[in-house]
Structure formats: C-alpha cells, structure tokens
C-alpha positions as semicolon CSV with decimal commas, in nm:
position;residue;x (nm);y (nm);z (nm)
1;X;0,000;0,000;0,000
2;X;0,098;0,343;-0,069
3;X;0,219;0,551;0,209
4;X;0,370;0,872;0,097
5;X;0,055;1,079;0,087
6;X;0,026;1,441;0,261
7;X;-0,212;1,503;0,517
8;X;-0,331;1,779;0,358
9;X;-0,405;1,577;0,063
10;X;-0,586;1,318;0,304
11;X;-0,821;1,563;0,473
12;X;-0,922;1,729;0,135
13;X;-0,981;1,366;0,006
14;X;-1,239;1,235;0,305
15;X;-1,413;1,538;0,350
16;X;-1,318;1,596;0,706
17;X;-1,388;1,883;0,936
18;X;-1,373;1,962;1,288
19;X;-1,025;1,746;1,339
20;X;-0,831;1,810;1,711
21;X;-0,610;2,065;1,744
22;X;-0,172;1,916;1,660
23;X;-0,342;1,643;1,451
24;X;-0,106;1,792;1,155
25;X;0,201;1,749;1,385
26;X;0,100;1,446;1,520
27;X;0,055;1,287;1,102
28;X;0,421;1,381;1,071
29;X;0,559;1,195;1,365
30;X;0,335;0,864;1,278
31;X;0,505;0,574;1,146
32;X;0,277;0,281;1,030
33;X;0,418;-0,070;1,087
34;X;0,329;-0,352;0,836
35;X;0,047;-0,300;0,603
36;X;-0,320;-0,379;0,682
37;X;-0,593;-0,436;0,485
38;X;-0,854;-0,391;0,755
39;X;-0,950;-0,149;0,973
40;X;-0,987;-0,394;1,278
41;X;-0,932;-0,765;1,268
42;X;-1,292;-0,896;1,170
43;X;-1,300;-1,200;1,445
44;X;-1,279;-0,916;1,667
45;X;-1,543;-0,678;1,525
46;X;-1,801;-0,989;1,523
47;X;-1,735;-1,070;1,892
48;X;-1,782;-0,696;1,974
49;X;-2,117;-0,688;1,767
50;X;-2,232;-1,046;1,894
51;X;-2,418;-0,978;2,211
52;X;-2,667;-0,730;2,053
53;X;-2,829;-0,963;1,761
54;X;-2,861;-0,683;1,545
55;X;-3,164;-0,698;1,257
56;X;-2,980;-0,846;0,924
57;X;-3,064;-0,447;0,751
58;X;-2,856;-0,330;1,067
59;X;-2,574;-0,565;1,029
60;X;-2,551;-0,561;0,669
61;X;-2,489;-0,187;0,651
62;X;-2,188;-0,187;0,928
63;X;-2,069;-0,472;0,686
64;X;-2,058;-0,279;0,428
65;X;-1,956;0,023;0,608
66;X;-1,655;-0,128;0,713
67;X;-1,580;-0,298;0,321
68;X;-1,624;0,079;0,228
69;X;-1,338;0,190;0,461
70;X;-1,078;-0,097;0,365
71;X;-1,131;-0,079;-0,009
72;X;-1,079;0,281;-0,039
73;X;-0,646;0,298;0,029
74;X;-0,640;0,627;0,134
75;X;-0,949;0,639;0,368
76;X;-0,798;0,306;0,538
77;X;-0,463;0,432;0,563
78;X;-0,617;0,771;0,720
79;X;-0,826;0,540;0,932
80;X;-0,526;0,371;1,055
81;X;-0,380;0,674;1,192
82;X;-0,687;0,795;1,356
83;X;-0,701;0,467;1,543
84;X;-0,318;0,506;1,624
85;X;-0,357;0,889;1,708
86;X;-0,647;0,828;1,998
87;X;-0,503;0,563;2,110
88;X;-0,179;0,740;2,200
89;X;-0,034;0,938;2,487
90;X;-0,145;1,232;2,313
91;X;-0,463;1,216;2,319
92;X;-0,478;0,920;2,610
93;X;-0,586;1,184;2,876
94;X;-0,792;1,440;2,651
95;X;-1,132;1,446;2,715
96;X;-1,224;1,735;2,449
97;X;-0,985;1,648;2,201
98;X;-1,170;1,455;1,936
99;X;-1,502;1,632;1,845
100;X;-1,654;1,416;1,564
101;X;-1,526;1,205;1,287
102;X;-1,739;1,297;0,976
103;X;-1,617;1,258;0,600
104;X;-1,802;1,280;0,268
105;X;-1,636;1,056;0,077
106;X;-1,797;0,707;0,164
107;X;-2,140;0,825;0,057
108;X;-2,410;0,716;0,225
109;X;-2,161;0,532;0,512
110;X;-2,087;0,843;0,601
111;X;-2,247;0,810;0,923
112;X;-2,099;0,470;1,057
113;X;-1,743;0,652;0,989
114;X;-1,702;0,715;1,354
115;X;-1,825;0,454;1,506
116;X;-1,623;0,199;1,286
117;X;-1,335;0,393;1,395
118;X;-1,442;0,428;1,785
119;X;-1,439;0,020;1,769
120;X;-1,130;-0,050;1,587
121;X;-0,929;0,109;1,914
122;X;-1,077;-0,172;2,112
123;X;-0,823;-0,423;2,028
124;X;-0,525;-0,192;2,027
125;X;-0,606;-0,054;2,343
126;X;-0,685;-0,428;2,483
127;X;-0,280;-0,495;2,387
128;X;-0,200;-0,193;2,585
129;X;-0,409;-0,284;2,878
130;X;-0,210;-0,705;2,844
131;X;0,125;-0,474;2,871
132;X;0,048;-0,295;3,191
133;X;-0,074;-0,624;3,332
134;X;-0,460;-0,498;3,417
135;X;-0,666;-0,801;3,484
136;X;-0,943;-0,865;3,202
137;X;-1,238;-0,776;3,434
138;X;-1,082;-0,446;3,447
139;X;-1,197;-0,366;3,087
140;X;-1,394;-0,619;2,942
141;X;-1,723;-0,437;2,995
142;X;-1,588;-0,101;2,950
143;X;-1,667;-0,044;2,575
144;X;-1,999;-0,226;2,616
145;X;-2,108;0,067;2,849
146;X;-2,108;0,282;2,505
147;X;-2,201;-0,020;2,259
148;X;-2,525;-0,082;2,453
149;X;-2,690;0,283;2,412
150;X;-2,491;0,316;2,061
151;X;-2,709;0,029;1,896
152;X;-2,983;0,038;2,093
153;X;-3,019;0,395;1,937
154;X;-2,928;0,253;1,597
155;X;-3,176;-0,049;1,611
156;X;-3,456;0,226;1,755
157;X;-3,365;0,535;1,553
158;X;-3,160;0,394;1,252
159;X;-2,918;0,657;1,366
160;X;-2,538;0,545;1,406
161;X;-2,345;0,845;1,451
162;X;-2,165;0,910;1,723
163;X;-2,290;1,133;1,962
164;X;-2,017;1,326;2,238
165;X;-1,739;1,155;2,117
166;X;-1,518;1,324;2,360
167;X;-1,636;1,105;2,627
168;X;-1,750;0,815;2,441
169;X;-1,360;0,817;2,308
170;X;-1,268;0,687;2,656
171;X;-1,482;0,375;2,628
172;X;-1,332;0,249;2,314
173;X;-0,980;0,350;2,391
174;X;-1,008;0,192;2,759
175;X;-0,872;0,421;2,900
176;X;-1,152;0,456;3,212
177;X;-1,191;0,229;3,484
178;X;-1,491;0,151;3,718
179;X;-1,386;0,076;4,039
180;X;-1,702;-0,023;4,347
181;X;-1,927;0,304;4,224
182;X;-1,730;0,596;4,040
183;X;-1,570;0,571;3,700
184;X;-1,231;0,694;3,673
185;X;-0,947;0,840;3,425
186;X;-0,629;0,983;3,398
187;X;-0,634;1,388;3,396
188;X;-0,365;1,655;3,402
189;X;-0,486;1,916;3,601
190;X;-0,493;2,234;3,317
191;X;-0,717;2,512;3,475
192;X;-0,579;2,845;3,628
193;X;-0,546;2,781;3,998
194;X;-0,289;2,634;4,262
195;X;-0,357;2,444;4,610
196;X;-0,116;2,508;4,898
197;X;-0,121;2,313;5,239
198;X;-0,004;2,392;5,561
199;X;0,311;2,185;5,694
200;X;0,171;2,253;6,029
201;X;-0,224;2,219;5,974
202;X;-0,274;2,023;5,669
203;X;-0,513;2,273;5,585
204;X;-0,536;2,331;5,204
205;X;-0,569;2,648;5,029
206;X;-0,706;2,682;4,656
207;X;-0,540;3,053;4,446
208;X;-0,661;3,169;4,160
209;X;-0,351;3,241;3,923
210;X;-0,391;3,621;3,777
211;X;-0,643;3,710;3,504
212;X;-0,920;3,523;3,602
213;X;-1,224;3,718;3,580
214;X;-1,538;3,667;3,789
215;X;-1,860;3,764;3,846
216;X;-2,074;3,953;4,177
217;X;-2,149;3,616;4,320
218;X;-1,775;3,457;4,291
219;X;-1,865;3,240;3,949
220;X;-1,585;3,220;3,716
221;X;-1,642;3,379;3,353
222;X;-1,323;3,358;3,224
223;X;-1,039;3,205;3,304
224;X;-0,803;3,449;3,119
225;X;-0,601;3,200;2,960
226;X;-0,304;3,390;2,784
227;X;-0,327;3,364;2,392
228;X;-0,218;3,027;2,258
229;X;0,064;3,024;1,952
230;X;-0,152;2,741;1,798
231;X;-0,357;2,758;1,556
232;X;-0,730;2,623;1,711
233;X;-0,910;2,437;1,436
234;X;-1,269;2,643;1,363
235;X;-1,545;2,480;1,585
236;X;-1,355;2,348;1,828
237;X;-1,425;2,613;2,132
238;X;-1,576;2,482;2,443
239;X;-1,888;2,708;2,484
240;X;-2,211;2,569;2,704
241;X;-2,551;2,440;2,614
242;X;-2,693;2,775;2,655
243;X;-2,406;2,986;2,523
244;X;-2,401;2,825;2,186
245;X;-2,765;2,888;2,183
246;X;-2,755;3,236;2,259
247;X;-2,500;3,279;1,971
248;X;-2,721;3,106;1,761
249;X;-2,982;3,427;1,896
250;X;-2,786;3,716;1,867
251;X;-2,766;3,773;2,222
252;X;-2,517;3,679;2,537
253;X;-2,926;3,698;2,742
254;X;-3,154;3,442;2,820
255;X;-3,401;3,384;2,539
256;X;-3,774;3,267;2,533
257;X;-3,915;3,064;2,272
258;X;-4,080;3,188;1,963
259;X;-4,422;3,157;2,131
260;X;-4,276;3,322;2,482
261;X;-4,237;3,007;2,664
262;X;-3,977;2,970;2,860
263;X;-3,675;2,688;2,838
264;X;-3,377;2,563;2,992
265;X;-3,198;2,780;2,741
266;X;-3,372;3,100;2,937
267;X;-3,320;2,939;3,285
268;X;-2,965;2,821;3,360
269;X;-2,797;3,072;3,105
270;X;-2,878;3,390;3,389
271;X;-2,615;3,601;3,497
272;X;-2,542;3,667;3,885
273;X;-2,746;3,917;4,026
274;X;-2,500;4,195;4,105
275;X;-2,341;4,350;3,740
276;X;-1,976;4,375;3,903
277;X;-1,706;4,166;3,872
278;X;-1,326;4,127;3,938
279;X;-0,993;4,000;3,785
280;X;-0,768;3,832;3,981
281;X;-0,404;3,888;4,060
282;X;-0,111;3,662;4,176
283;X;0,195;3,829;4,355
284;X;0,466;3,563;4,429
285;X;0,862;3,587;4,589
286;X;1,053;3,376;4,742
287;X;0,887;3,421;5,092
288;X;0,546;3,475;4,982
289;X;0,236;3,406;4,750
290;X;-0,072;3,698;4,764
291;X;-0,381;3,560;4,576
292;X;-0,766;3,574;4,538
293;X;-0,892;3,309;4,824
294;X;-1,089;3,021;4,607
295;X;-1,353;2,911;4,879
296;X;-1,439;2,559;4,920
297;X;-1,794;2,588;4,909
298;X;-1,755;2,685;4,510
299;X;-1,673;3,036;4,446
300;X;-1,367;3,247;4,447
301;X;-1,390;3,583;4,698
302;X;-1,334;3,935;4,599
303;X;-1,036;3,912;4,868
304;X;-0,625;3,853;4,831
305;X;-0,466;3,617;5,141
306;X;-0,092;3,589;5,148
307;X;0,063;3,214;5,263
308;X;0,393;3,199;5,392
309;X;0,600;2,967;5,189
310;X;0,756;2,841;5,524
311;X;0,423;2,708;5,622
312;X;0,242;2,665;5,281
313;X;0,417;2,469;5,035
314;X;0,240;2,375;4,687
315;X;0,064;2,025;4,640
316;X;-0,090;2,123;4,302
317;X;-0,003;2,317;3,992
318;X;-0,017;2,293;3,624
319;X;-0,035;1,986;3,434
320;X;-0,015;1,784;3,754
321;X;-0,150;1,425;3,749
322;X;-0,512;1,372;3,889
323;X;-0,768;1,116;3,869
324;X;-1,089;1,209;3,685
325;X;-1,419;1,094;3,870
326;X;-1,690;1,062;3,689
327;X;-2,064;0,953;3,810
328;X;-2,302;0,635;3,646
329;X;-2,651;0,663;3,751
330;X;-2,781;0,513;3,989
331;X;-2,788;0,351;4,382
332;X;-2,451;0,426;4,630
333;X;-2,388;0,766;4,559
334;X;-2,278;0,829;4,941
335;X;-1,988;0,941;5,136
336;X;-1,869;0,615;5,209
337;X;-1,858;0,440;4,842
338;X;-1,688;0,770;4,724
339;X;-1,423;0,680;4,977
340;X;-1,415;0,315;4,930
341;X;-1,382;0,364;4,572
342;X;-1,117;0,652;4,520
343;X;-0,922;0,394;4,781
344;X;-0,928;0,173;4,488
345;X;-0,852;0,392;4,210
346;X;-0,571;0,578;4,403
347;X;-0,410;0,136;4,456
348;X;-0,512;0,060;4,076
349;X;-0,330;0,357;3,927
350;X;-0,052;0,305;4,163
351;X;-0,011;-0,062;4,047
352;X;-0,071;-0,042;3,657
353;X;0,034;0,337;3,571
354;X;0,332;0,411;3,805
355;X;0,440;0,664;3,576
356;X;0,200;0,914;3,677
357;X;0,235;1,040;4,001
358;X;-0,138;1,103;4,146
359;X;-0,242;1,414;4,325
360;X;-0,557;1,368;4,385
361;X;-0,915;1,366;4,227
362;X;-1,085;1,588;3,939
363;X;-1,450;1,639;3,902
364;X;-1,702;1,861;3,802
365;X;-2,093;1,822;3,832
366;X;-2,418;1,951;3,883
367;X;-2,447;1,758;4,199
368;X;-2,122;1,980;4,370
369;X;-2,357;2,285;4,348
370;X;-2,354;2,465;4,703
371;X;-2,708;2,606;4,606
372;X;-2,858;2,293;4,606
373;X;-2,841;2,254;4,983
374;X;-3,057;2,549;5,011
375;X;-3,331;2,255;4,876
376;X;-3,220;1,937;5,014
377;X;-3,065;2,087;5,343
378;X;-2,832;1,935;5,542
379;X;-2,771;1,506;5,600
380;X;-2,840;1,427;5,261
381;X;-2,606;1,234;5,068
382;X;-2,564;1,458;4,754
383;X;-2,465;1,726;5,025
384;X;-2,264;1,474;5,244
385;X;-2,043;1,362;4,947
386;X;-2,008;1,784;4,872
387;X;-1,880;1,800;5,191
388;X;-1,598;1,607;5,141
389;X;-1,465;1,814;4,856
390;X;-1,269;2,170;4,748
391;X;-1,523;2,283;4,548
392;X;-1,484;2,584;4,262
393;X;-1,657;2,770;4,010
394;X;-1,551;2,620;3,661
395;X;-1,721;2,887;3,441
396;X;-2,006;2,612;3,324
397;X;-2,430;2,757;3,386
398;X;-2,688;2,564;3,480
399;X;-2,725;2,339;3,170
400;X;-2,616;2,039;3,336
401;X;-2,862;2,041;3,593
402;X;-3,133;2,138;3,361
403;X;-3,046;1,856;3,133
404;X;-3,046;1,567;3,426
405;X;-3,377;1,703;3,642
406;X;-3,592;1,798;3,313
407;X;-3,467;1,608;3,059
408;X;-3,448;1,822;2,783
409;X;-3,247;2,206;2,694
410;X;-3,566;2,263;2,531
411;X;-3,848;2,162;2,791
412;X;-4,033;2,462;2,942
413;X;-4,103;2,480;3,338
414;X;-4,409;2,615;3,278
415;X;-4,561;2,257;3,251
416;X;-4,303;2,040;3,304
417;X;-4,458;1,777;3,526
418;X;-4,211;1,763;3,832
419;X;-4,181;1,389;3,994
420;X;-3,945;1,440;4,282
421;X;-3,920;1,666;4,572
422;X;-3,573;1,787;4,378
423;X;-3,739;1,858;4,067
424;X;-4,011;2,050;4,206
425;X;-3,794;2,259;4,438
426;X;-3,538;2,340;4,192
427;X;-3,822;2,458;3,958
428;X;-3,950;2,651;4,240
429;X;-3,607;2,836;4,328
430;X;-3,525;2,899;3,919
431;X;-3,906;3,051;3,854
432;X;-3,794;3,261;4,140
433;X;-3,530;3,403;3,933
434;X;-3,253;3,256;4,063
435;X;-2,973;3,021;3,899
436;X;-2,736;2,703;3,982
437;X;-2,418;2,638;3,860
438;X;-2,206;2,333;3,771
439;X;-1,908;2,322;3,986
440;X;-1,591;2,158;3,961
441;X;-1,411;2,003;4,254
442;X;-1,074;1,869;4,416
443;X;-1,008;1,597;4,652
444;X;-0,624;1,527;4,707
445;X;-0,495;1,229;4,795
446;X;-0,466;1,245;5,160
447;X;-0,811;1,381;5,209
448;X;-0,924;1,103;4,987
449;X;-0,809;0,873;5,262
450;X;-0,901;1,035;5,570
451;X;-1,218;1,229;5,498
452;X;-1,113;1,529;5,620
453;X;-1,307;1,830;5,512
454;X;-1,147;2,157;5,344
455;X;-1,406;2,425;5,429
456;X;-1,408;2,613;5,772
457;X;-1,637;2,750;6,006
458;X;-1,496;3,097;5,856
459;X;-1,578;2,986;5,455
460;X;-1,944;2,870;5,594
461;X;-1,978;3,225;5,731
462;X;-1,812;3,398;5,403
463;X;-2,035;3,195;5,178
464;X;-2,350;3,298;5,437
465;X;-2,317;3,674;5,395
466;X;-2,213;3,641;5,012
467;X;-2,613;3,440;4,989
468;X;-2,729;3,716;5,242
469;X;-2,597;3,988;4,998
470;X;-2,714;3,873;4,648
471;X;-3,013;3,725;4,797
472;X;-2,942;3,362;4,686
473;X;-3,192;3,209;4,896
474;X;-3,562;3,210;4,873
C-alpha cells in the first residue's frame, strides 16, 4: 500500500472537518508498521457486535460500512492513523480532544465513519491494557457501556453516529476504569489555579492564578487563559448548552421561545445578580504568595490572602496528574462508596500506571452545586459527598442540571410535570429568578483517605453573607 501521501491531501480527500487541534504534527511523527488491509481484525469486530443480535438491515450496513473503509487505500490508511492517534499518549488523557469524525467521501456510510473507527481502538487498546498487566475484568465491559446505548439507538432510531465523542472516546480507547461506584481516568490538572497546604495544619488552600475574571457572586467567567501560539481548528471552542444557543440568537441573554415560553436555554444561562465583577491577581517571591482566596464551598472571593511559603508549600499546579471521577446513575452515591472507591482507584493507578504520580481527584458536576443545599438541606447524601470536597466555580451555567432534572435544553417549566421533591424545588427556586451552577471540585490524595473536610467554620460564614448579599436564597 501506498504511504507517501500528505495530510493535507488526506483531509481534502475524506471530507473531514472539525479534526483536534496538533493532529497535523502528530501525522508527521506517525510511522505505520506492516500493512493492513482492515480497519480492525474482523474476528474481533463480530465478537464486539455479537451480544446485541442486530436486525440483518442493521448488520448488513456496518458490513458494508466497514468494506467501504478498507477498499478505499487512502481512507484506510487515514483510518489507521486515527485509530493510532487516539489511542496514543497524546490524546490518552484528553477528554475534548476529538469532536466528531465525519467525512463525505464514503457516501451514504458516512455516518458509521465514527463509530467503525471508535471500535477498531478496542483491540489496540486491549494490547496496551495485556502490557500494563490490568486483569481482564478491568476492561472487558468497558466499551460495552457505550455499545449498549450506541445500537440500541441505531436499532430504535436507525441513527449510528456518534454522539459526544469526547467522552465516548474513553470507552473504546479503555482508557476509564470503574472501580465499586465511580468511573475513573487519567487527567492533568490544566485550569488556572494552585492548592497550597499547611506543613503545620494540613489545611489546604485553593489561588486563583492572575487574570481570572469573575462575576458579583464569585462564578468564574473567564479564566483568562493567555493567547495560545496554535492555531485552534474552527469549531472546536468549548462554549455551554446555553451559550451556543444564545450565539445562535444574537444575544449573550436568556431567550424565550418563539411563542414566549420559557426553556432551559432561558433558565440556567442567567447572569449573577449583582453586574460587578473582578480579575484576579497573583503576587509571588521567594517568601510569599498573595492571591484571590478560592472558597471551598464553590466560588472564588473578591479578597487577596498571602501564605507563607515556610508554612504553605504547593501540592498542586499545572499539568499535575489527577484522577478524573466521573458519576453512572444510579444507587450508592454516598460518602462512604466515594471513599471506598477513590481507595481503589488511588491502589489501581498506583499498580498499573506508576508513571504518573497522582495528586488527587478531578471532578465537576451539577451535583457539587452549594445552592442545592438550600433545597435538600443538610444530611443528605448529595450534600454529604459535597462535603468532602474543594469545590470551585468552573465557568459552566446551569445546563447540566437542567439537562439531568428535566430532561431536555428545550423543555419549558411552565408545565413540566415535576416527579421528585428535587425537581419541584429546583423549579420553584429557578421561577424565582434565581440560577445554579455546575461546579468543579478537588479531593487530594490524603483527604481522599481520611475524609477530612477543606471548608471552615470561617468559609461557611463567608459563603452565608455572600447568599445574604445577592439574595441567593428564597
């Protein structure tokens, strides 16, 4: 086969858009090995397809789909790289990376493209995992977690493109583990703050590094990240739910619908209630750091503190190793499993990836939301697991929340019919005018073990007057 094709050349050829960011670079530093004339070995595509029973019109098109890819040279070359190119330790640990995988040259197997592609890493990832020594029960349901919702979809809807492939990527790839109730992955820590702890305390302290700009109520808006030398690829910034739909509007407000019914777009896209905001600073010499104090409970304060570097020494800075925790539906979501289970993931990634050092934990949800308490209250277990965290603002709205409670971006409160005492009372607080926020959070590695809380009696009483001031509570 013919190897001495530009990438250039390859992209114009398929048709494809939307491609990650250093995918040019990364084309110039692949080397194939021997020459293959499929995409995946078949024995292996059949056993991955077996459990489902798909309808013979189903089948027959992935078939023929995947014949498509392998007689075309080019597209299978291409193809090969892709697989090789996710699969890497470039793109290992990058969860927004890949956006799609869409070209126009197959005709109408256009659509299976991705999903072709997302199941040839199986089997080149399962070497990987054989090489670290990770037991078989590790992984072997892991891309099944994605297969089962992909072709259920296809068998309902006929549809078989791939939907988020960011996060769907780390199914395929195996590259996320589910250990007693949390799911977890690799993560370099890349957003604009530091933690210190105190040799004599352990307390731990959260700065913002300078630029960071926030609104009245302490949520992040931007985190001022200094201009980048490379070249993004067009549709590849991260924007919300609501923001992109706001674009699509003309306007950075909340919109109604057409007929003046109001949507999740209108409801978690609201701005804080105050119109002032702040950018932060970072003053640093070799006796002293002055920041803006990054409160536990999930908002950064108007305020600088200054630590004394022979107390406070640094447990977490840029591209530091952490452990991404992600949540599955369902029973166990308490303060014990979380602990039981990082336990495990901190041991696992200890035993089978030794070469990255873990700090800690990475996480950001709906469910780490300090506002919700003002519903639920105290002694619940969504608020007992936030209690156990450094929580921040991460810049994200309310979309999250408005996606999991009513379903849809595009369902109006106005006759949504509320189930649970949490659906109801959030659609109380937000016809009230008010808003939650996603919220990212941190748990290091020693609190992981002991259980020891970050916040104060001091942050509770900060957050309490912030509430009292921008009348956050109904």
């Amino acid at each position: 086969m013919e190897t001495n094709w530009g990438y250039r050349e390859l992209i114009t050829y398929m048709g494809m858009n939307k491609l990650p960011v250093g995918l040019e670079q990364a084309f110039a530093e692949y080397r194939p090995g021997c020459d293959k004339a499929e995409l995946m070995p078949h024995d292996y595509y059949e056993k991955l397809l077996a459990p489902y029973n798909l309808p013979e019109d189903k089948k027959t098109y992935l078939d023929r789909a995947l014949a498509a890819i392998e007689a075309d040279e080019k597209v299978l070359f291409f193809s090969h790289f892709f697989v090789w190119d996710m699969c890497s330790m470039r793109n290992k640990y990058d969860i927004d990376n890949y956006t799609e995988l869409k070209p126009d040259c197959l005709g109408e197997y256009n659509e299976a493209y991705a999903f072709l592609v997302l199941m040839a890493c199986v089997p080149v990832s399962e070497s990987e995992m054989k090489r670290r020594n990770i037991p078989y029960e590790y992984y072997e349901d892991i891309p099944h977690r994605m297969l089962r919702d992909q072709l259920k979809r296809y068998m309902e809807t006929g549809r078989i493109d791939v939907e988020d492939m960011p996060w769907k990527m780390n199914f395929y790839t195996l590259t996320i583990f589910l250990l007693d109730r949390f799911l977890f992955i690799p993560y370099q820590h890349g957003e604009r703050f530091r933690m210190y702890r105190s040799r004599k305390s352990g307390h731990v302290i959260a700065l913002n590094e300078a630029g960071c700009i926030y609104d009245a109520e302490g949520q992040l808006i931007d985190w001022g990240f200094p201009e980048e030398d490379e070249e993004k690829t067009a549709d590849t910034d991260d924007k919300s739910i609501s923001e992109e739909y706001s674009e699509r509007h003309g306007s950075g407000e909340p919109q109604e619908n057409p007929d003046g019914r109001k949507n999740g777009h209108f409801y978690s896209h609201r701005k804080a209630a105050g119109n002032e905001t702040f950018t932060t600073t970072l003053d640093e010499n070799e006796n002293s750091v002055t920041g803006y104090y990054m409160n536990p409970l999930g908002y950064t304060e108007n305020r600088t503190i200054t630590l004394d570097k022979r107390e406070y020494e640094q447990v977490l800075g840029e591209n530091d190793w952490l452990i991404a925790l992600h949540i599955p539906g369902g029973e166990g979501y308490t303060p014990e499993r979380m602990h039981s289970s990082m336990k495990l993931a901190l041991e696992f990634f200890a035993e089978h990836y030794p070469e990255l050092e873990m700090k800690g934990f990475w996480s950001s949800s709906w469910l780490y939301d300090e506002r919700l308490r003002f519903i639920l209250g105290d002694g619940r277990n969504i608020t007992n697991v936030q209690d156990l965290m450094y929580r921040y603002s991460d810049g994200e709205d309310g979309s999250m929340l408005y996606v999991h409670l009513f379903k849809d971006m595009n369902n109006s409160l106005d006759d949504y019919e509320c189930n649970t005492t949490l659906q109801k009372e959030a659609r109380r607080y937000l016809l009230e005018g008010k808003r939650f926020c996603t919220t990212g959070m941190m748990i290091l590695k020693e609190e992981a073990l002991s259980g020891k809380p970050y916040f104060t009696p001091e942050d509770k009483a900060d957050w309490n007057r912030m509430v009292e001031t921008w009348r956050l509570k109904t």
